[in-house]
Structure formats: C-alpha cells, structure tokens
VEXVEXMAR-765145 format. One record per residue (C-alpha): x, y, z. Coordinates in pm, whole numbers. Each point is the difference from the previous one (the first is absolute). Layout:
N
KOLMI       X       Y       Z
KOLMI       X       Y       Z
...
//
This chain:
440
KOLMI       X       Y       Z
KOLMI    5420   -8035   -7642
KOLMI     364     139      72
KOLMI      -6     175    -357
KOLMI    -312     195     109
KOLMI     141      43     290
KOLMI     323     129     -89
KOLMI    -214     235    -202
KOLMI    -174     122     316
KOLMI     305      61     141
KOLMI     147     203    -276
KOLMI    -284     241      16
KOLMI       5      23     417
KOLMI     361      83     -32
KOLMI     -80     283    -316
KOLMI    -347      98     263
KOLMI     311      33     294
KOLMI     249     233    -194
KOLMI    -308     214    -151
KOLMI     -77      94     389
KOLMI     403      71      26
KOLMI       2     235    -308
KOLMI    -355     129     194
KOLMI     167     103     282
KOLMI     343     105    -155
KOLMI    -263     257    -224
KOLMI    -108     132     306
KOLMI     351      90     175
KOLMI      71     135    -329
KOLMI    -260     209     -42
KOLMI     -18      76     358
KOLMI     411      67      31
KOLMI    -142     398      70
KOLMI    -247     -26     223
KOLMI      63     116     317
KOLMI      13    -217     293
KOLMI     -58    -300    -249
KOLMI     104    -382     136
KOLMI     160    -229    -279
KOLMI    -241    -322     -63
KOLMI     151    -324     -84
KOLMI    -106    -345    -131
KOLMI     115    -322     179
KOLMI     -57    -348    -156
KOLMI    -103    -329     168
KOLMI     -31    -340    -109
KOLMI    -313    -200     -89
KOLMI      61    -393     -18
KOLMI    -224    -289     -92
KOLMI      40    -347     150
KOLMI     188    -204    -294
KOLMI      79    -361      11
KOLMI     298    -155     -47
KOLMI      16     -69    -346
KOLMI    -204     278    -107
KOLMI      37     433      61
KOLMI    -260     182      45
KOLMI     103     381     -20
KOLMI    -152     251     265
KOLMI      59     386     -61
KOLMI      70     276     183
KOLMI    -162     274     191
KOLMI      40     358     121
KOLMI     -19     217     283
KOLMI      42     424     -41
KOLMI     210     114     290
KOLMI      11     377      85
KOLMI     367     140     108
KOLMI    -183     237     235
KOLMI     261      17     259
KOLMI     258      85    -206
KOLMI     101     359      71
KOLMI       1     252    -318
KOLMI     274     296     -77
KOLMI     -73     309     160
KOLMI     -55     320    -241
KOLMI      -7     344     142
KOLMI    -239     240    -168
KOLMI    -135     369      58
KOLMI    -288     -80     156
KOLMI     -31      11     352
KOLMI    -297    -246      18
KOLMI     181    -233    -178
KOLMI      55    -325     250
KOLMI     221    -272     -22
KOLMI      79    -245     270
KOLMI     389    -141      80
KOLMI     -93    -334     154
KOLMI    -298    -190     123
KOLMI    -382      80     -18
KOLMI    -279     162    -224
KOLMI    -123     297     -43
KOLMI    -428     -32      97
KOLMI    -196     144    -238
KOLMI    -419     -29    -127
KOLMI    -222      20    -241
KOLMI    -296     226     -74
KOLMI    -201    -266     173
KOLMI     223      50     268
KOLMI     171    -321      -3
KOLMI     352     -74     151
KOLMI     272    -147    -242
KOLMI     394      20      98
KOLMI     204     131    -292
KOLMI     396     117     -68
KOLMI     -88     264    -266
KOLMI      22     319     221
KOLMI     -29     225    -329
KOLMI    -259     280     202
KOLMI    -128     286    -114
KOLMI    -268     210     205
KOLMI    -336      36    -220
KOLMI    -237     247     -21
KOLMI    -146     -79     310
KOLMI     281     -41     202
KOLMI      45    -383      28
KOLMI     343    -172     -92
KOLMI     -67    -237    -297
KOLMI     230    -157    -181
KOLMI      15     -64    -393
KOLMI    -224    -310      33
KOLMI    -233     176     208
KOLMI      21    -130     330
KOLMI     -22     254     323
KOLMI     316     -37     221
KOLMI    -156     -62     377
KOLMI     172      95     321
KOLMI     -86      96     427
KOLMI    -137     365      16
KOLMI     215     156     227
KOLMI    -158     190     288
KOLMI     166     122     307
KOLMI     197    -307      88
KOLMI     143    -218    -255
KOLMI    -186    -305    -110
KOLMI      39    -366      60
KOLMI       0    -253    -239
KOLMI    -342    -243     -10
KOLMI     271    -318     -55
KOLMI    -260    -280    -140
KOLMI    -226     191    -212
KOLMI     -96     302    -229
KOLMI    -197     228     275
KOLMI      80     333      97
KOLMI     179      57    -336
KOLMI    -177     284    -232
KOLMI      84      94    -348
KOLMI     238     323      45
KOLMI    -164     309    -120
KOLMI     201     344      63
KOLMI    -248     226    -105
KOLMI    -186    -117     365
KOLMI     286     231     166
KOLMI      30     310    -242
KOLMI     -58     351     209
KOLMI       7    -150     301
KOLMI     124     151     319
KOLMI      93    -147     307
KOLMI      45     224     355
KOLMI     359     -12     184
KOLMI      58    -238     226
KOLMI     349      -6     130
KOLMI     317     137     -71
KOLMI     349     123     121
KOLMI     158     316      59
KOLMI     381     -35     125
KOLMI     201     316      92
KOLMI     286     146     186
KOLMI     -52     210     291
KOLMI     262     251     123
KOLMI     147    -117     311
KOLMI      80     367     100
KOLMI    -311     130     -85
KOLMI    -133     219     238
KOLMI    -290     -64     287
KOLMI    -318      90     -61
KOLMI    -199     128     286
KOLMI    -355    -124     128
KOLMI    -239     240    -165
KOLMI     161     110    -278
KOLMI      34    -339    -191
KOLMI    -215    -133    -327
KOLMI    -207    -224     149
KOLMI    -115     285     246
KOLMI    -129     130    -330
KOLMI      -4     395      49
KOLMI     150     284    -199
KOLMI     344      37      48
KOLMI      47    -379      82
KOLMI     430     -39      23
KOLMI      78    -238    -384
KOLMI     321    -231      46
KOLMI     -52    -172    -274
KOLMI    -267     -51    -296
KOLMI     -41    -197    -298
KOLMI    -335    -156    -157
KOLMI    -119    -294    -146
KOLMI    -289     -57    -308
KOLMI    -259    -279      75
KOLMI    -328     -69    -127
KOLMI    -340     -46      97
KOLMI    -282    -195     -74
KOLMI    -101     156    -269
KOLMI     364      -1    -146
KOLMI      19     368      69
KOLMI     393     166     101
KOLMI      49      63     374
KOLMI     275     158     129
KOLMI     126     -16     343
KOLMI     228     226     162
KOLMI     239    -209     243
KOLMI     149     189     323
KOLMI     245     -90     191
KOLMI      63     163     321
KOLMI     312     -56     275
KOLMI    -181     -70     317
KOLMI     260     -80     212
KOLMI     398    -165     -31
KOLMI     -53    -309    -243
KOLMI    -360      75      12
KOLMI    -247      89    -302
KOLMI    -342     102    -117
KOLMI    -167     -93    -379
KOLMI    -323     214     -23
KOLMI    -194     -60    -327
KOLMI    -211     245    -165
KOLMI    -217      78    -300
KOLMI     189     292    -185
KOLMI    -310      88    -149
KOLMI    -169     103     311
KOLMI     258     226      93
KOLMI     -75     365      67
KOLMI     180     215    -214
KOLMI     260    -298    -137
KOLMI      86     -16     428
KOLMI    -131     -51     357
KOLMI    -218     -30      99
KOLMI    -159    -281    -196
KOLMI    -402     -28     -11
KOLMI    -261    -249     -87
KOLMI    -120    -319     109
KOLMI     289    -220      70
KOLMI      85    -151     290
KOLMI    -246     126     307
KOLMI    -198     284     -16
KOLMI     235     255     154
KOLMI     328    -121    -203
KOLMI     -10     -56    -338
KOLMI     312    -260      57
KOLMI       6    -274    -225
KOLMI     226    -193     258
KOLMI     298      20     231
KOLMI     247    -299      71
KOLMI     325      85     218
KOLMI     367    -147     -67
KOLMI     256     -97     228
KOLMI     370     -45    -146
KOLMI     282    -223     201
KOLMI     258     257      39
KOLMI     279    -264     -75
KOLMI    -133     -98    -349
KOLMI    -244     264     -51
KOLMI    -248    -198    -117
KOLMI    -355     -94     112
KOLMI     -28    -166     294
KOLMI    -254    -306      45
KOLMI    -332      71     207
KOLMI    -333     240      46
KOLMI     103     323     137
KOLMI    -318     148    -127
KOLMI    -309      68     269
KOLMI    -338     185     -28
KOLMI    -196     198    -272
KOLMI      44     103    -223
KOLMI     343    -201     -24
KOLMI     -20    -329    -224
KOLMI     182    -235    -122
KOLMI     373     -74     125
KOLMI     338      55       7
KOLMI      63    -141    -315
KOLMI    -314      64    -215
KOLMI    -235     274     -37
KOLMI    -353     -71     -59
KOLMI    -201     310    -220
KOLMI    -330      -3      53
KOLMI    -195     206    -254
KOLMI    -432       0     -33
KOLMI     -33     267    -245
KOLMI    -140    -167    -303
KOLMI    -274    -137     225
KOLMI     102    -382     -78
KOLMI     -94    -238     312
KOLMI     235    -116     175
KOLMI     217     314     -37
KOLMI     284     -55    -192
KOLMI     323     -81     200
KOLMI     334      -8    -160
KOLMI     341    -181     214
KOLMI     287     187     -75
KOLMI     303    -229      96
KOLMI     252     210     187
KOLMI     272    -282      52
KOLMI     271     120    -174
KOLMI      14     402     172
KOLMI     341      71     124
KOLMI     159     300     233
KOLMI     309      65    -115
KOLMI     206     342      18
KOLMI     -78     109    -313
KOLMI    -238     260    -219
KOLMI    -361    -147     -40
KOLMI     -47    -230    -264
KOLMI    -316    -165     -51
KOLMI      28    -342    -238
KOLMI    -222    -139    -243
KOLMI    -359      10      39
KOLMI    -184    -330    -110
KOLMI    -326     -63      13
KOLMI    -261    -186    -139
KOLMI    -378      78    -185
KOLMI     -70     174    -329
KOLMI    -149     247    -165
KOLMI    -312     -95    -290
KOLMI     214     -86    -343
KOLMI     -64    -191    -253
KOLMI     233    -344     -64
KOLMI     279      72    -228
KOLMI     143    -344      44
KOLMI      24    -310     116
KOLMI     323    -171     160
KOLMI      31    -387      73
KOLMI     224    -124     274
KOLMI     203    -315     -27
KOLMI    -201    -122     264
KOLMI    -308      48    -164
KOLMI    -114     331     126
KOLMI    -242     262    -171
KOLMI      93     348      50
KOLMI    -197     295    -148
KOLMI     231     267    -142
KOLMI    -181     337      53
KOLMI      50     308    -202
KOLMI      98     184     333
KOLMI     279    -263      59
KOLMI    -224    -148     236
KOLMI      20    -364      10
KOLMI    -244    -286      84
KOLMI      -5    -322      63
KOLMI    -312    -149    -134
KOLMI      35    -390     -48
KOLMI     204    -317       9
KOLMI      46    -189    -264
KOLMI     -45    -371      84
KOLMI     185    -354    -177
KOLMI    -113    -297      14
KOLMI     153    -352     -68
KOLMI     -36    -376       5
KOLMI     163    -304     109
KOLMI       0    -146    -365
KOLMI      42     335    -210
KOLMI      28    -213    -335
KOLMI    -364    -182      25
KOLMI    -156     367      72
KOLMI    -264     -36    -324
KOLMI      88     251    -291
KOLMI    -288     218    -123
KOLMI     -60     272    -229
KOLMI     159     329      31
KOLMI     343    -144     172
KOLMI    -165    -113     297
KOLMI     -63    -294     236
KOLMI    -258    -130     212
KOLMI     143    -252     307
KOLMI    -124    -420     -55
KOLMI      18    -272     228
KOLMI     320     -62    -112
KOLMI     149     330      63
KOLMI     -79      23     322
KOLMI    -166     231     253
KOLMI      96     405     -93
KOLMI     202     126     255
KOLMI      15     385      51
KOLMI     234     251      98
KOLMI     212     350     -23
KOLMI     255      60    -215
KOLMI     409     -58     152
KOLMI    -187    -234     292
KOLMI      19    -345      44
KOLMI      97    -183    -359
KOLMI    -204     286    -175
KOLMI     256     181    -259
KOLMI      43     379     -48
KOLMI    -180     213    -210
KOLMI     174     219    -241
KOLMI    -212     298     -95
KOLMI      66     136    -391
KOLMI     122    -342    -133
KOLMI    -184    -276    -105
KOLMI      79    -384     -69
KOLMI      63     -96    -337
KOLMI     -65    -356     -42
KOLMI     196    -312      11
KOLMI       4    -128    -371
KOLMI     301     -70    -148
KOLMI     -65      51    -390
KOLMI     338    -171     -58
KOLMI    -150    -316     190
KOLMI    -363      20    -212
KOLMI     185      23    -304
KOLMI     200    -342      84
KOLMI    -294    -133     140
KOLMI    -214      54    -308
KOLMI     256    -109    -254
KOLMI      27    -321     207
KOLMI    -379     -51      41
KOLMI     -35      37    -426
KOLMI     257    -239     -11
KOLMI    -151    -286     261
KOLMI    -342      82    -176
KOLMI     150     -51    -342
KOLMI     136    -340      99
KOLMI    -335    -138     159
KOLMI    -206     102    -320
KOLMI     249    -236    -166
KOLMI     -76    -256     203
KOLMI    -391       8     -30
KOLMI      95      21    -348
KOLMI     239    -260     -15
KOLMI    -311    -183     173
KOLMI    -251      96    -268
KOLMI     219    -163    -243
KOLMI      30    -310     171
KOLMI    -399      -4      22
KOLMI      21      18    -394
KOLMI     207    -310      14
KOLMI    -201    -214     151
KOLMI    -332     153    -168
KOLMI     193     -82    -314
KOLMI      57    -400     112
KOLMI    -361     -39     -62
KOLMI     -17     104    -397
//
C-alpha cells in the first residue's frame, strides 16, 4: 500500500508544479499586458492517518493566488486617454451586454462612436456631469453610464455668470443727471467704456458695451447695453431690452470707501430699472425668445477707484459657442473635460474607482478584468484623490507587476522539483517490478 502510495504522491507533487509552470506561462506571456496582476501557485499539504509502524504518504495540493494589489510601474505615453492609477482602486468598466467588471488596464481609445474602450473591449463608465458635480452612488453600480463624447459635440451652452474687474479714475469728472448712459439719449456724457463677448442660447456672440459713469464723489454707475442695437455705432440704443421705453440691459451703482477705494459692503441700488447690487451686475437679455430670459451675473468684486487712467481687467466669462470636440482632457481627480475647437472647454463626466476590502480574492476574468466574490467583499465606490482612492494619471498607463527575472527562477526551480518527483514514481514503479518479480 505505501509503494502505491508513494506513487500517488509522486504524480500529485508533478500535477502541483505543472499548475506552477501554468501560472509562471501566464506572467510570462502576460509580462506586456497592460494593467496585468502576476498569478502565483502556493502548495499545501495532504496527509493520511499512518500508524505507528507503518507510513502512509498523503500529497499535496494547490491554491492560485492573484497579486492584484500589487501596484504596477507607471509608463507615460502620447495618448491623452491613456489612464493609469497611482494607488488604490479600479477603473469600472462593461461589456456590450452592459455588464460592470473593475479593471487596471486604462489603455482607451475613443471608437467610432464615441465610447472609450479599451484594447479588450470594455467601455470605461463614469457620472455624467450636469450643472453641479456628481456624487458618488458608494454601494453599487447605479448612476454610472458608459462615457460617450460624441453625446456633447456642437453643443452650446448660454452665459451664465462672469466677472469684469476694472479701475475707475478717481478724478474723473461728474456726470450730470440727464446727460448720463443709462438716461440713454444722444449725446449721453462716456467716462468710461469697454465690452465684453457672451453667448446665448443658441451659442451665438453677444457683445455688451459696459459704461461706467461718475455719479457722485466715490460713487458709480455700470449701464449694460447691446452694441448691436446701437444707432449709428452710439446713443441712443434701440430695441427690446430692458422696458419698453429704454432699451437698457441693466444698471447696478458702485460705492467706493474713500480710504481704500474699494467697494464697500451693502445695496445702494433702489427702483427700476436698477438691478442687482453694489458688487454685481445682473444683464438681463430676452432677445432670442428663450423662456425664462436669459440672465447673466457679472461679479463686480474686485472694481477699484484709484487715481489713475481707466483700466478695465480681464473679462471672464463662461458659455460657448457650437464646436465640435477636438479633445478630451482627464483630471487627476477624475474629471472629463471636453476640449473644443474654439478653446472652449467642458466638463462632461467623472470618472469613478471602485475598490474592495480584499482586493486579492476579486475573481480574474477574461480581458484583464474582475468581477467582486464573497470573499472580496462588498465594492466600495468613489472619486479619484478622495478618501483611500489613488490618483489618476492621464497619458500613462500601468505596466504590470511580473518580474521575468523571478518567472525565470521560478520555472527553472519548478522543472527541477518536477524532475525529482517523476523519479520517485519511478523509483516506485521499479519497486512494483520487484515484488511482481517475487512471484516467478
């Protein structure tokens, strides 16, 4: 009985090392693939009840374990929807059935039809991004869509808000009831002028002619206009801003503390058509018929009145004009911005990670992905540079962790261990011959 069974456990012991030299074939042959996780063979004992004056040998077993954890080099390429992560979580990406599986190979590449897939074929999901930014679903897969950027090409969105900062001329001179922009008649006295582009719902230029007019000492008036419904380039304007009998777009007045010259805190602002306050100007434009009309906040904040020439500062504001993507740029954190061939810019999703508390018993599946087991652990969810979540690197991806150096060894010592339990089946065979022998 112990001769067969030493036999038996020669061949569980060659059965053992032929699933090492399995999985050492795969890192090998996997030592390029992107986002790939080393696999390993560990060995455990098998062992029979024996008496004690006679052995009965047991054999061994083995279990595959999955270095999943293990973080892979980071390699920077050309590509701008190349992904890699630098620390904790998985990249959520499905299938054409629309199934979710976590995966490290960020290797994307827009196709055809606008969807990020990477070289296995998976769709890279993420939270559309809409006028707020999204928040993460933490214990499951809902809200997440498979990012498409041809949903966003030659799109235009209306101004919203903006800022307009500028100097005023302390020494300017007073400009007399009557006589003063927002009275809006020919010959109307011009301190100062400058204009700002913004865009309207249907992603069509609008300039706006700012005026600003010395009421009083440390005292201001903005008056916003159309340019294009000015008469002859000049007052007055015309059209159907404002009220009926002023084509005013809007009118906000500034008070300045004489000590720092800058804006002081409070409403000074009373009565139509005056909006806004001391601080902001509110535009208020219905001419392409959208409902509400569209209003645009111009922040005001940072207006001084200092002794010096007019100077207005830069105008920034936000909306665009119908272009087609150019583009696409991925924050660290995760965001989705839509480059526009304008130089408009977008931001159109959020790419989500996930993770789990036992990353190494996530289950390995075709195409360099895993699905979460029992063992893993629930999927947790989250943004990228939040919580234990990692950063994402955009144009790099993660080469993966096998060490051909460490295959190599591990082959040449699996031939060998292999080699020395087919002597002893052998070795075992010939002792069967012995005793077959005794008989003749």
């Amino acid at each position: 009985m112990s001769i067969f069974g030493t036999m038996k456990t020669a061949v569980s012991g060659m059965n053992a090392q032929a699933n090492r030299l399995g999985t050492v074939g795969d890192n090998i042959a996997n030592s390029s693939t992107v986002g790939y996780k080393r696999s390993s063979t560990a060995f455990s004992t098998l062992v029979l009840p024996s008496t004690q004056g006679s052995y009965s040998s047991g054999g061994v077993e083995t279990n595959v374990r999955y270095s999943i954890a293990d973080q892979g080099g980071i390699q920077y390429t050309t590509s701008s929807t190349d992904l890699a992560i630098q620390g904790e979580g998985f990249f959520i990406v499905s299938d054409p059935n629309g199934t979710p599986y976590l995966t490290r190979a960020g290797a994307f590449v827009k196709d055809a039809t606008g969807f990020l897939k990477n070289t296995a074929g998976f769709n890279l999901m993420g939270y559309p991004y809409g006028t707020n930014p999204p928040a993460a679903v933490v214990n499951g897969f809902n809200g997440l869509e498979e990012i498409n950027i041809n949903d966003f090409g030659m799109v235009s969105s209306p101004s919203t808000a903006g800022s307009f900062p500028a100097n005023l001329d302390k020494g300017a001179a007073i400009v007399p009831a009557g006589s003063k922009p927002s009275d809006n008649v020919a010959g109307s006295v011009i301190t100062n002028k400058s204009s700002l582009t913004a865009y309207d719902h249907a992603g069509a230029k609008v300039l706006y002619d700012f005026y600003y007019t010395k009421t009083a000492a440390n005292e201001w008036e903005v008056t916003v206009y159309r340019q294009d419904q000015a008469t002859n380039g000049g007052f007055p304007y015309i059209g159907s801003l404002g009220t009926a009998a002023s084509a005013i777009t809007s009118t906000a007045k500034l008070r300045f503390d004489p000590n720092t010259n800058k804006l002081v805190a409070g409403n000074y602002n009373a009565g139509p058509p005056v909006t806004g306050s001391d601080k902001q100007i509110i535009v208020t434009d219905p001419t392409d018929g959208a409902t509400p009309a569209q209003t645009i906040t111009i922040d005001l904040s940072d207006m001084t009145q200092f002794a010096t020439a007019f100077t207005p500062g830069k105008g920034i504001i936000d909306g665009n004009a119908p272009s087609p993507i150019t583009d696409v740029e991925i924050g660290g954190d995760g965001l989705v911005t839509a480059v526009y061939q304008d130089g408009g810019r977008r931001p159109i999703y959020q790419v989500a990670l996930a993770t789990v508390p036992s990353i190494d018993k996530l289950l390995p599946q075709n195409g360099n992905v895993y699905l979460p087991t029992n063992d893993s652990g629930v999927v947790t969810i989250g943004f990228p540079q939040a919580g234990a979540f990692g950063q994402i690197y955009s144009g790099a991806l993660e080469s993966s962790n096998v060490d051909i150096a460490s295959e190599l060894t591990e082959m040449i010592e699996s031939q060998r261990v292999y080699t020395a339990n087919s002597k002893v089946f052998q070795t075992g065979s010939d002792l069967m011959d012995v005793l077959i022998n005794l008989k003749r």
